[in-house]
N, C-alpha and C positions, 0 to 999 in steps of 0.2 A: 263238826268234830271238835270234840276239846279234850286235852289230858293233862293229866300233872304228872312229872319225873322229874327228874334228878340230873346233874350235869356228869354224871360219873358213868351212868350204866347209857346213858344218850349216846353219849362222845363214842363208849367202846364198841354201840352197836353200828354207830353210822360211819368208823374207822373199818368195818368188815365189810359192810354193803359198799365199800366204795369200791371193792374192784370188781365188781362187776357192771359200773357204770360204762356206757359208750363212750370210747374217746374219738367219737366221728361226728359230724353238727349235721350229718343228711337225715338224720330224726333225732330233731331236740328234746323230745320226748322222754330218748333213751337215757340222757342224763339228769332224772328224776330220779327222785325215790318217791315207792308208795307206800304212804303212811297210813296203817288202818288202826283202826282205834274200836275192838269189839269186843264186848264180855269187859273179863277181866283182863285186857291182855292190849298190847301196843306192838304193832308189827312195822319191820322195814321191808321193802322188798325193790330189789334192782335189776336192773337185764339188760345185757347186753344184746339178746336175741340167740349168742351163743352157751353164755353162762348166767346161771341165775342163783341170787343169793337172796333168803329169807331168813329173818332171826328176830327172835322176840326181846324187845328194852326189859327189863327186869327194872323193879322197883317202879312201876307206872300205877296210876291211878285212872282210869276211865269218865272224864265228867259227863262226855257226850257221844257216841258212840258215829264215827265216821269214818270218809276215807276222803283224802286229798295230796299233792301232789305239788313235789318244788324240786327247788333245783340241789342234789347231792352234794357238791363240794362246798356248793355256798353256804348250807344249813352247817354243814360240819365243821364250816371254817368260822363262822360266827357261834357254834358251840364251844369250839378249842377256846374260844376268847372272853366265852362270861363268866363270870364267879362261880367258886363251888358253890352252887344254891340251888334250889328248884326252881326248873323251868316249867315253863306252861305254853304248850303246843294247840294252835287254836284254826280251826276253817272257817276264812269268813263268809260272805255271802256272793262273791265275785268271783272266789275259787283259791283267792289269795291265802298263804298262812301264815299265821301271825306267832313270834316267836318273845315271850317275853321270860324276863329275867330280871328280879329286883328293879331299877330303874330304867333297865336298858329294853327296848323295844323293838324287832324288825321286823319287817313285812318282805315274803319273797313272793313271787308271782307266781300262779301256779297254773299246771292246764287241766283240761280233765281227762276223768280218770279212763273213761272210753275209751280212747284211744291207745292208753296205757297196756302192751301184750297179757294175753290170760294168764294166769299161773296154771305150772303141773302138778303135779299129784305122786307121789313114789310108788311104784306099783308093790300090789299086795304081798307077792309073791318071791321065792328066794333074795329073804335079805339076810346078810348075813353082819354079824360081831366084827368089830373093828378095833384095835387097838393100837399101840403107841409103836408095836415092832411095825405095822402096815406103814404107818407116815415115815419108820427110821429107812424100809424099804428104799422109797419114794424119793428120800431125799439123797441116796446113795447115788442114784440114776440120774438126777434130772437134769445134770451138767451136760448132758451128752447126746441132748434131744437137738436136733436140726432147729439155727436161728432163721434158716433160708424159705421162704414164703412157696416158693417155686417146690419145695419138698414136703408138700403137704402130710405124706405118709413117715415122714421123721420126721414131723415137729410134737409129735408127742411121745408119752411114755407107753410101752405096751404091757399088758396086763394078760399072762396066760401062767404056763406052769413055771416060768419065771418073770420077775417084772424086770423090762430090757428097755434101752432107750440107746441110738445115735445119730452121728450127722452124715456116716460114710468116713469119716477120719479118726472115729473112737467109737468104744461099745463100754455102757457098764448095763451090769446084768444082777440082780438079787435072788436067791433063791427065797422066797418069802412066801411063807402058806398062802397065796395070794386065790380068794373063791371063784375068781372068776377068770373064763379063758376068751382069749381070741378076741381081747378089747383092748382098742387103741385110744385113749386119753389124750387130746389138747396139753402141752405144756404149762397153759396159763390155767386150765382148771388143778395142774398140780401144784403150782405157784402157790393157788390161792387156798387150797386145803390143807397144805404146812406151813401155814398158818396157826391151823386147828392146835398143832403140837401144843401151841402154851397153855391151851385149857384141857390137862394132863388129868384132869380128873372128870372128864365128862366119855360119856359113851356113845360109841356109833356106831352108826349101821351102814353097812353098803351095800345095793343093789342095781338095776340095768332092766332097762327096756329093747325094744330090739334100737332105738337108735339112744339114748340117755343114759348118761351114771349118777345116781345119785346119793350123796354120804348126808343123812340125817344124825341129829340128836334132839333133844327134849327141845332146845330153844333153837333148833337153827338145821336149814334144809340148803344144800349147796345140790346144784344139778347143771350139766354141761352137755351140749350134744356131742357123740362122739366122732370120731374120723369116719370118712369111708374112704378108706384106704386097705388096702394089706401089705404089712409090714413084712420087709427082708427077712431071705431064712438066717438069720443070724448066727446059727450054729457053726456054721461051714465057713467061718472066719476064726474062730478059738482055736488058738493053737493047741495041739492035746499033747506037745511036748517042747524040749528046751535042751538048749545045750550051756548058756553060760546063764551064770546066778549070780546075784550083788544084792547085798543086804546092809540097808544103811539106818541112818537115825532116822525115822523122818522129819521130826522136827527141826532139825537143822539142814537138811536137805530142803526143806521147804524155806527157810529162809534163805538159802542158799540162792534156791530157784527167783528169789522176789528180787533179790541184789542183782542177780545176772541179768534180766531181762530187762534191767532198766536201759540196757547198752543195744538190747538186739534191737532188729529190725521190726517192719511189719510185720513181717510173717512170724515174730516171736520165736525163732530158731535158738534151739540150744544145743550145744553140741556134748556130748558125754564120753570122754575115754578114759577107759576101766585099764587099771597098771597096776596088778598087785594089788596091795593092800591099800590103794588111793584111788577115788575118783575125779579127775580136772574136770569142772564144768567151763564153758567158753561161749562167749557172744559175741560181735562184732556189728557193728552198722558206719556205712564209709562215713555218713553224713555228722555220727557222734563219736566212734570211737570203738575202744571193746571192751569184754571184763572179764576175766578169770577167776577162777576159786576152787581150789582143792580141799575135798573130803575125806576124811578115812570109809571105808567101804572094806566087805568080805566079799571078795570076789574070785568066782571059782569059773575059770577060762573054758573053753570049750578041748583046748587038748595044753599039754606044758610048752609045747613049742611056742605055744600060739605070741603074737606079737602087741603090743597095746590094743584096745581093741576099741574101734568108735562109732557110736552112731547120733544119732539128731533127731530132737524132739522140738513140738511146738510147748514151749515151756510152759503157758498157760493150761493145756490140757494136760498135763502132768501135774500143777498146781490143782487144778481140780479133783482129778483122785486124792493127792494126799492129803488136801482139808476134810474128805468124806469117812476118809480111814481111820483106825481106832488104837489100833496098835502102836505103839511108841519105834516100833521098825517097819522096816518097810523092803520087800526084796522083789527086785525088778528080775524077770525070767527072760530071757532072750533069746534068739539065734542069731541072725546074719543080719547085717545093719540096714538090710530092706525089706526085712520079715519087721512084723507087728510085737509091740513088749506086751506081755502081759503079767498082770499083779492080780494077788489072790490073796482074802481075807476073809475068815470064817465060811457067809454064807455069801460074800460077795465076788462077780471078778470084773477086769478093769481092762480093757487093749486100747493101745493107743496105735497109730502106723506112724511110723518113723518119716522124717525128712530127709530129701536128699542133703548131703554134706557137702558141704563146698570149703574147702581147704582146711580138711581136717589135718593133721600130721599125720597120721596113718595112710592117708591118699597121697603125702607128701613123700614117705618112705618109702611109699610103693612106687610114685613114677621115679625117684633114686634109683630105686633097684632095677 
């Protein structure tokens, strides 16, 4: 195998295949990439066994038509470093590839390619058009997919008449023409497909096997196996009503939220009570100290009697909705400080469940009375 390319279209293509490289050493193997070099055309391809990335280098020249095999970070880490020049990608005769670049020369060790897992193939059949709302979906939800190993069945995004993801402590949910139902998506295959967002002018297709999803375009084939799992009825946690409302900036709400939670604790506790036309956010941790900060807020009580009214959020999950959100406000729906908030935007919605409160002044007021 020999080819000629460029240090530009090299670098962008071996910065893709790298997340699908294994970050486990029990098959060394799996942190290769496979390089084929046939026709007219220069291919990457990587696998982790669960996810698999294939993409064609643009701008390659063919001198000798092969396939061989090295190690992913290390190629990519000695491409980030040579000149913009053309490189020249070579197989020697021991398996080794040889990578040269104007004066510079390196040789990585490589194994063979037998060993190397087979490639898939997208099935023939219902594939459908994908565009830039599917990934805006995608990345509404994917705050809210279980980080917990042990939750196999929430650690992805789900894919039916709406695309839904959480961990058990939050839901977000999209309504998004989404073509396909009753598939549960890996988190890290959605990581690595919004990605795709910056190449805004390329087109793709999405389709599923009975166990695979796979999102093609002209130069590049991403495929993941998917959960088998079934995912919570989700439904039967959305609140279908509300009694108090609060509408505020959220851009200064969110900054608000970044200042307070430098003082909370572990658990990220924020506390929120709504008075009129202001909202006091509040943190505390014994070990550093606390932080206050009042907001203006439009806040509509649940009756005129009612009295300050408080509840507790894990501040971070709350940051997460309002970076996803688009509107320059933001109005939190509420009922009773142990029911779930929920936020509602266009085709999107949001529930978080509340924390217990510990020494709110509203809990203060009440053991006075």
């Amino acid at each position: 195998m020999k080819v000629l390319t460029h240090k530009k279209p090299l670098l962008e293509a071996l910065d893709l295949v790298k997340d699908a490289v294994s970050k486990h050493a029990a098959l060394p193997i799996l942190k290769d990439v496979k390089i084929t070099a046939e026709g007219e055309s220069l291919h990457l391809y990587t696998t982790n066994l669960t996810t698999v990335i294939k993409t064609r280098v643009k701008e390659a020249d063919v001198i000798e038509p092969g396939i061989a095999l090295c190690d992913t970070i290390k190629l990519l880490s000695i491409v980030k470093e040579l000149p913009d020049a053309d490189i020249i990608l070579s197989k020697e005769q021991n398996g080794h590839v040889r990578v040269e670049c104007e004066n510079a020369s390196f040789k990585l060790v490589g194994l063979s390619q037998e060993e190397f897992p087979n490639e898939m193939t997208p099935p023939e059949g219902n594939i459908f058009s994908i565009g830039q709302d599917f990934f805006s979906a995608l990345l509404k939800v994917r705050h809210a997919a279980s980080k917990e190993e042990s939750r196999y069945n929430l650690n992805g995004i789900y894919l039916d008449k709406e695309i839904v993801a959480t961990d058990g402590h939050r839901l977000s949910l999209t309504r998004d023409s989404n073509p396909l139902r009753g598939t549960l998506v890996p988190a890290e295959f959605v990581n690595i497909i919004l990605r795709l967002r910056r190449n805004g002018n390329q087109n793709y297709t999405l389709s599923r096997s009975d166990s695979t999803i796979f999102i093609c375009s002209e130069d590049l084939i991403i495929h993941c196996r998917l959960i088998d799992g079934e995912f919570p009825d989700y439904a039967s946690v959305i609140p279908t009503a509300h009694e108090r409302t609060a509408t505020m900036d959220r851009h200064k709400l969110h900054h608000a939220i970044k200042r307070i939670t430098l003082m909370s604790d572990k658990s990220n506790q924020i506390h929120f009570e709504f008075n009129g036309g202001s909202v006091l956010l509040t943190s505390a941790n014994p070990d550093a100290g606390e932080a206050r900060e009042e907001l203006e807020t439009d806040y509509t009580p649940a009756s005129t009697e009612e009295s300050p009214f408080a509840i507790g959020f894990a501040g971070k999950y709350v940051l997460d909705v309002l970076e996803v959100l688009d509107n320059d406000q933001v109005t939190f729906l509420m009922n009773d400080p142990d029911q779930p908030l929920r936020i509602e935007e266009k085709d999107s919605t949001h529930i978080i469940m509340p924390v217990r409160l510990i020494g709110s002044s509203q809990q203060e007021a009440e053991k006075a009375a």
